[in-house]
C-alpha positions in Angstrom: 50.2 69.8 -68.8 47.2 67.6 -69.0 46.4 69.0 -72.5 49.5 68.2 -73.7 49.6 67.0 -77.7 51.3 63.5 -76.6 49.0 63.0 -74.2 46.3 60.6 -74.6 43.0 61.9 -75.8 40.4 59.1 -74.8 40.1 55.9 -73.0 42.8 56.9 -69.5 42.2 57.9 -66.1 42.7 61.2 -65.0 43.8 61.5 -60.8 43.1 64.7 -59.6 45.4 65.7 -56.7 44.1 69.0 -55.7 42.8 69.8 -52.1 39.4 69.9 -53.5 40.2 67.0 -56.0 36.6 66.3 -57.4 34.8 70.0 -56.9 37.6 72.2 -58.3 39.9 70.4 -60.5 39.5 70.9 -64.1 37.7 68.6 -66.6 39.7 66.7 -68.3 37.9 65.6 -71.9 38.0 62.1 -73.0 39.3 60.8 -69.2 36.8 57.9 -68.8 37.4 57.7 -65.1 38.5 60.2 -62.7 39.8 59.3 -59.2 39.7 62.2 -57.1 43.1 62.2 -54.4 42.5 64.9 -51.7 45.8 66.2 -49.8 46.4 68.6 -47.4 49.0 71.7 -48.8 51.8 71.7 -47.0 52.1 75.3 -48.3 51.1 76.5 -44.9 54.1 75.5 -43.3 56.6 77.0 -45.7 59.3 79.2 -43.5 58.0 77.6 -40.5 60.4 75.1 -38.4 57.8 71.9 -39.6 58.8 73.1 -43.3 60.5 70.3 -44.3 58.8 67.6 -42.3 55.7 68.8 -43.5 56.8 68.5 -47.2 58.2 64.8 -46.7 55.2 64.0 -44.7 53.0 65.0 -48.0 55.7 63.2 -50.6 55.7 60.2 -48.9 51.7 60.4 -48.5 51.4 60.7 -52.0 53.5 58.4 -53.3 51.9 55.9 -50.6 48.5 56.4 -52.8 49.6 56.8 -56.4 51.3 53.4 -55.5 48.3 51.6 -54.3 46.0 53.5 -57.1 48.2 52.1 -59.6 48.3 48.7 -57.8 45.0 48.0 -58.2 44.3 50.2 -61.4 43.3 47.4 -63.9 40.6 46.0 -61.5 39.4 49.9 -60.6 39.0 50.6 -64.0 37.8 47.4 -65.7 41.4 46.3 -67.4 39.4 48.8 -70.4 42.6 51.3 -69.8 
């Protein structure tokens, strides 16, 4: 959970990976930048025959991101994180 103990309290960057990343996600207190990662659910496709494609389709999407995000995260964010 984001409000874990161990996590950090100030000074990181929260990515928000729900469908409606920057409108409904929570606040996170003391993130200093939020990056807001909109995917599609593959949810809709559970017990359908595009199940599993769909779910592959989304992991390998996602990872795609996170891995460019954190790429190019010290320039994003200033090298301050």
């Amino acid at each position: 959970m984001y409000d874990h103990p161990e996590n950090a309290q100030k000074d990181f960057a929260a990515v928000m990976t729900c469908s409606d990343a920057d409108e409904a996600c929570p606040f996170i207190p003391g993130a200093e930048k939020r990056f807001p990662v909109r995917y599609e659910d593959p949810k809709k496709f559970d017990d359908t025959p595009l199940e599993e494609e769909k779910y592959n389709e989304r992991s390998i999407q996602i990872a795609s991101e996170m891995d460019y995000l954190f790429s190019k995260s010290a320039a994003i964010i200033g090298g301050n994180l």
